[in-house]
Legacy VTK file of the C-alpha trace (Angstrom):
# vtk DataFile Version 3.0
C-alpha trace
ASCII
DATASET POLYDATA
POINTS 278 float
9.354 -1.029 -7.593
8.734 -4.440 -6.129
9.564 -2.735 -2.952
6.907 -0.246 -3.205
4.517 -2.611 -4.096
4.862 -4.399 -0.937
3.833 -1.455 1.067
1.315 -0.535 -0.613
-1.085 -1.700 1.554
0.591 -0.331 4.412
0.443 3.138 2.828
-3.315 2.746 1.355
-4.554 3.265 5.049
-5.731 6.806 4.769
-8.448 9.922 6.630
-10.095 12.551 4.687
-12.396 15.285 5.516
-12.500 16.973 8.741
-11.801 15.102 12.390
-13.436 16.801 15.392
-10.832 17.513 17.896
-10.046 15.672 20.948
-8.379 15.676 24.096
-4.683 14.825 22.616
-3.363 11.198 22.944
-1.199 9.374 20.404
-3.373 6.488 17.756
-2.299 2.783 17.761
-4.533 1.167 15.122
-4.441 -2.727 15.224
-4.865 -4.747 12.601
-5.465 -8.565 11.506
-3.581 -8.870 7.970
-3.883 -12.359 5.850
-1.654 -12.460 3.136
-3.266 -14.574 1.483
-6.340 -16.774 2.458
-4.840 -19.804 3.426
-2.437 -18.652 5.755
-2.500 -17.778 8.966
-3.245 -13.987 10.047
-1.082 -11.720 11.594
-1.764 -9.117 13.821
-0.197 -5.442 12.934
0.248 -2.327 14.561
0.270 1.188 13.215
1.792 3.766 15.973
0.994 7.281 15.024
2.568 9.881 17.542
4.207 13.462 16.609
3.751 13.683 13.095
5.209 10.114 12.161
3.658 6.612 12.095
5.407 3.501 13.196
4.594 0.387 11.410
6.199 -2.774 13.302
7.152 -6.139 11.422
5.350 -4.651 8.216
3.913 -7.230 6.246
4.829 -9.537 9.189
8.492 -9.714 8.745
10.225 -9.326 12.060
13.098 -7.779 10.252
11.049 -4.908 8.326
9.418 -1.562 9.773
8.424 1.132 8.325
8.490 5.278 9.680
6.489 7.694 7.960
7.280 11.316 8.056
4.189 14.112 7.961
7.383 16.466 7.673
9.880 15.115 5.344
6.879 13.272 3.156
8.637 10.516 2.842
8.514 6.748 4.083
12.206 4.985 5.526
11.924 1.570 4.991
13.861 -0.288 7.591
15.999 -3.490 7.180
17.017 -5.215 10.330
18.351 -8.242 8.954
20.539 -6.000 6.282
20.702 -3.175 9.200
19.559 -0.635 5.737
17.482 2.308 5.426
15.716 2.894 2.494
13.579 6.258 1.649
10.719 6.125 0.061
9.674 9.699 -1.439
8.600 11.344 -4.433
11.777 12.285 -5.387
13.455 8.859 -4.919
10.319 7.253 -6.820
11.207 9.839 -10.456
14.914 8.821 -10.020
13.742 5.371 -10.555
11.412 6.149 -13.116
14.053 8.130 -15.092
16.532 4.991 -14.971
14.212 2.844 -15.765
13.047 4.592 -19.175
15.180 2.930 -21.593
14.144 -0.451 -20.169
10.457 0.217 -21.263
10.536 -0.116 -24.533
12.382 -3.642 -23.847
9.892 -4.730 -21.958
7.154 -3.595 -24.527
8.455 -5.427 -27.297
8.438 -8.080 -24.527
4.770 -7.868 -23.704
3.936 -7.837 -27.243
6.169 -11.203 -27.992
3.943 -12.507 -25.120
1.142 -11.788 -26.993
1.513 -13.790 -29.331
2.221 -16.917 -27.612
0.795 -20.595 -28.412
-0.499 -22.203 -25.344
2.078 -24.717 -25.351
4.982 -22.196 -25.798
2.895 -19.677 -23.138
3.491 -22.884 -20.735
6.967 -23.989 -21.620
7.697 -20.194 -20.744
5.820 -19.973 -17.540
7.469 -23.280 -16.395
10.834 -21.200 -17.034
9.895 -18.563 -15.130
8.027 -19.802 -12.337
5.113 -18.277 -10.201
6.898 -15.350 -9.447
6.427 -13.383 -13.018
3.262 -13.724 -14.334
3.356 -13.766 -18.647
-0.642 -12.849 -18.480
0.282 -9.624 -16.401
3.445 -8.955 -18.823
1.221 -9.212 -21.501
-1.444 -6.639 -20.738
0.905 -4.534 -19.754
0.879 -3.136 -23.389
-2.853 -2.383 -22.921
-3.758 1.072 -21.535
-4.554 2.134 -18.475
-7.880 2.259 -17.362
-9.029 4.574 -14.533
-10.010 4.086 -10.912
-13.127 4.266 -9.111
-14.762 3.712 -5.724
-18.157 2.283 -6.015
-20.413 2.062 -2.994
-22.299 -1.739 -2.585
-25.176 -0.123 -0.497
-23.617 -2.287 2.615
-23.551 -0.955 5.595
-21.791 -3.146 8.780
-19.728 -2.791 12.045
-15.759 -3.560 11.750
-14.354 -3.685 15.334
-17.550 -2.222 16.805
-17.021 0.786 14.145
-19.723 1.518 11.526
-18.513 1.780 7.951
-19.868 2.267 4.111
-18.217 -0.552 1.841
-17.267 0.415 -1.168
-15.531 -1.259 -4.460
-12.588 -0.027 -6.205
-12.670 -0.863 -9.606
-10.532 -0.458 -12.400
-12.313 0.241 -15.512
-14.964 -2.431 -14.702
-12.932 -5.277 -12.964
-13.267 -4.825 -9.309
-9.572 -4.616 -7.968
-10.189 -4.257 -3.976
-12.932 -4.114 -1.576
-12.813 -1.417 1.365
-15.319 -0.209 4.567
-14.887 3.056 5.189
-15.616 4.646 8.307
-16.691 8.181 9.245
-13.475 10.350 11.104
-16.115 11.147 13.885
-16.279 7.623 14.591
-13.206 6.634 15.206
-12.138 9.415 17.771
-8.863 9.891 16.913
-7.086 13.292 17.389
-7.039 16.141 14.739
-2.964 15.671 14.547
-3.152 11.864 14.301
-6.010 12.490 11.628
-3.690 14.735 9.186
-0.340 12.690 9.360
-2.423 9.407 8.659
-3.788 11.697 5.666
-0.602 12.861 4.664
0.360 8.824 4.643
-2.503 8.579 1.897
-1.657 11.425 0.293
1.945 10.425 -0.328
0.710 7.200 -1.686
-1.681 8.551 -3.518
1.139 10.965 -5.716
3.732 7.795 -5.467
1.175 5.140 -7.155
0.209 7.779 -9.839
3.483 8.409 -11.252
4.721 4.872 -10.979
1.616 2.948 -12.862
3.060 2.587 -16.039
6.263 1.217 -14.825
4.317 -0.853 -12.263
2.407 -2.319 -14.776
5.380 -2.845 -16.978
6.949 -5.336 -14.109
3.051 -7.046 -13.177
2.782 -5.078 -10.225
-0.725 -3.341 -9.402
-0.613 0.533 -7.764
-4.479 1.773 -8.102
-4.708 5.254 -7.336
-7.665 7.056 -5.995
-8.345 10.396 -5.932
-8.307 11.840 -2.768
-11.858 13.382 -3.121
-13.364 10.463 -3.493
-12.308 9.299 -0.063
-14.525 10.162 2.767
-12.698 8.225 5.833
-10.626 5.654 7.392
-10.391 2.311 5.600
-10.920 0.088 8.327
-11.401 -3.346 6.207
-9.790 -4.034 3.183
-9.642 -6.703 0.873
-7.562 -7.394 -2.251
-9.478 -8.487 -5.763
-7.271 -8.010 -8.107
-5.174 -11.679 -7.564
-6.142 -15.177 -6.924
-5.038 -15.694 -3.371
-6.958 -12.545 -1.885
-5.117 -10.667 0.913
-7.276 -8.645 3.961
-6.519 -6.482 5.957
-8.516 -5.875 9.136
-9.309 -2.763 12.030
-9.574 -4.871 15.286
-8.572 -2.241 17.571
-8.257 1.575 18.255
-6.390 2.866 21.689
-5.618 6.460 22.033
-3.247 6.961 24.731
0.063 7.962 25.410
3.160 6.238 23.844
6.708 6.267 24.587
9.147 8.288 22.100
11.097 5.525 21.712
8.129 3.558 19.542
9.540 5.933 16.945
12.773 5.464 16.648
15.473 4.293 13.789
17.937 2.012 15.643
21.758 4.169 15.052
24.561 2.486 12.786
22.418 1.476 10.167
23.596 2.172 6.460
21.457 4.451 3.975
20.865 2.733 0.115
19.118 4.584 -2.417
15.609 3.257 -3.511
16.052 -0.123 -5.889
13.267 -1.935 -8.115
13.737 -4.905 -5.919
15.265 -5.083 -2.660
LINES 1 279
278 0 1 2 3 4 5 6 7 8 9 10 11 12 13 14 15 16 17 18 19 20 21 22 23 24 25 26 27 28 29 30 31 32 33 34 35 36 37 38 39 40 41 42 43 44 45 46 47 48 49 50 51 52 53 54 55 56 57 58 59 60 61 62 63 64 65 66 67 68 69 70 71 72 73 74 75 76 77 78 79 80 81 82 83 84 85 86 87 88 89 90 91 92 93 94 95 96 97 98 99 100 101 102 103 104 105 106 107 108 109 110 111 112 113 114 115 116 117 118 119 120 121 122 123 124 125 126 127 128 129 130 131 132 133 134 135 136 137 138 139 140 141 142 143 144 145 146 147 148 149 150 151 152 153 154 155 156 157 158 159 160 161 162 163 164 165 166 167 168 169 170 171 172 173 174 175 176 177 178 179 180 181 182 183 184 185 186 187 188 189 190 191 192 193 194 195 196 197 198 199 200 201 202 203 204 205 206 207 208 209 210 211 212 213 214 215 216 217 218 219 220 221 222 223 224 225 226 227 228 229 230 231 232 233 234 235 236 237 238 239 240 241 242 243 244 245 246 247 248 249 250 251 252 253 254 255 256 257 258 259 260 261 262 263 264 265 266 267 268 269 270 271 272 273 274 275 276 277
């Protein structure tokens, strides 16, 4: 699950409605991505050619891409360091689910436990576990789920020379991520490219909302949005929902013509099934 988590943001990146068609030419969408504020950005490519998008060093690891498939529905994560592949798909995601089942109620009682915590014991246990697992985000993981919605700010501004709406994503009433979204017309981008980056959001879209609950169970965040509420391309996003806010940022569109080989999966690389954490 962690591994879905981390790209999440790399799958959030979505079109809706209906993109006027041009001449044909393959999309490369740059990016500038922080992480979190205080570190330095990073810039990030998205390739989108035949049906498939290429995402290079996702998340700025040199050793991690990622290769959608409009086709197969399904995202291969790739390892370079471990030379794995790793598929990403709705089927892969209810395998997961189903295994982890009679770990939920463990991690219930768990939450509860946490509940219930003095301060001094709530700090003795955080010191245990580090930063890494948060015992506030265990904790209201026993709370239920509150829906998602996009909430315009009546803000209206230019993200690399591209005018967008920004809207709020909230969940329930605490605002979880900020996002401009720009009109498909704008952007000039070809019908094809338009669908498969839609199909992207659309798989993401059915992945985060049948792996909440166990997302929330581990203090991981998937908000899911419905896709009618989405009216075109995020091109700025930025994360509300922890303390060190990530961004992600459109700096560049080219359409033009890229080489096959942006798309490929190197050969003699081993296939592993889907894990909670890499």
């Amino acid at each position: 699950m962690k591994i879905i988590n981390s790209v999440a943001i790399c799958l959030v990146l979505g079109v809706s409605g209906v993109i006027p068609a041009y001449v044909h030419a393959d999309t490369v969408l740059d990016f500038v991505v922080k992480e979190k504020r205080a570190e330095p950005a990073i810039n990030q490519s998205l390739v989108v050619k035949d049906g498939q998008i290429m995402v290079k060093a996702a998340g700025g690891s040199k050793d991690m891409d990622l290769l959608y498939s409009r086709a197969a529905e399904s995202v291969v994560i790739v390892d370079h360091r471990k030379r794995t592949l790793m598929t990403v798909n709705e089927q892969e995601v209810a395998r997961i689910n189903r295994q982890a089942k009679d770990v939920q109620p463990l991690l219930q009682g768990f939450s509860d436990q946490v509940a219930k915590l003095s301060p001094e014991q709530r700090q003795k246990w955080q010191e245990l576990l580090g930063e890494s697992i948060s015992l506030d985000k265990i904790a209201k993981a026993s709370e239920p789920l509150l829906p998602n919605k996009l909430v315009p700010t009546g803000i209206m501004k230019k993200v690399a020379g591209v005018r967008c709406q920004e809207m709020r994503l909230l969940q329930g009433e605490t605002p979880m991520a900020e996002l401009c979204l720009a009109a498909p017309a704008a952007l000039k981008i070809s019908e094809a490219d338009g669908a498969t980056i839609r199909g992207l959001f659309d798989l993401y879209e059915r992945i985060a909302t049948k792996s909440q609950g166990l997302a929330r169970q581990l203090g991981l965040s998937l908000p899911a949005v419905a896709m009618a509420e989405i009216a075109g391309l995020p091109v700025e996003m930025r994360d509300l929902s922890r303390d060190e806010n990530g961004s992600l940022t459109l700096s560049r569109i080219k359409t033009a013509a890229v080489s096959s080989d942006a798309m490929k999966i190197p050969g003699g690389y081993k296939a592993v099934p889907l894990a909670l954490w890499p």
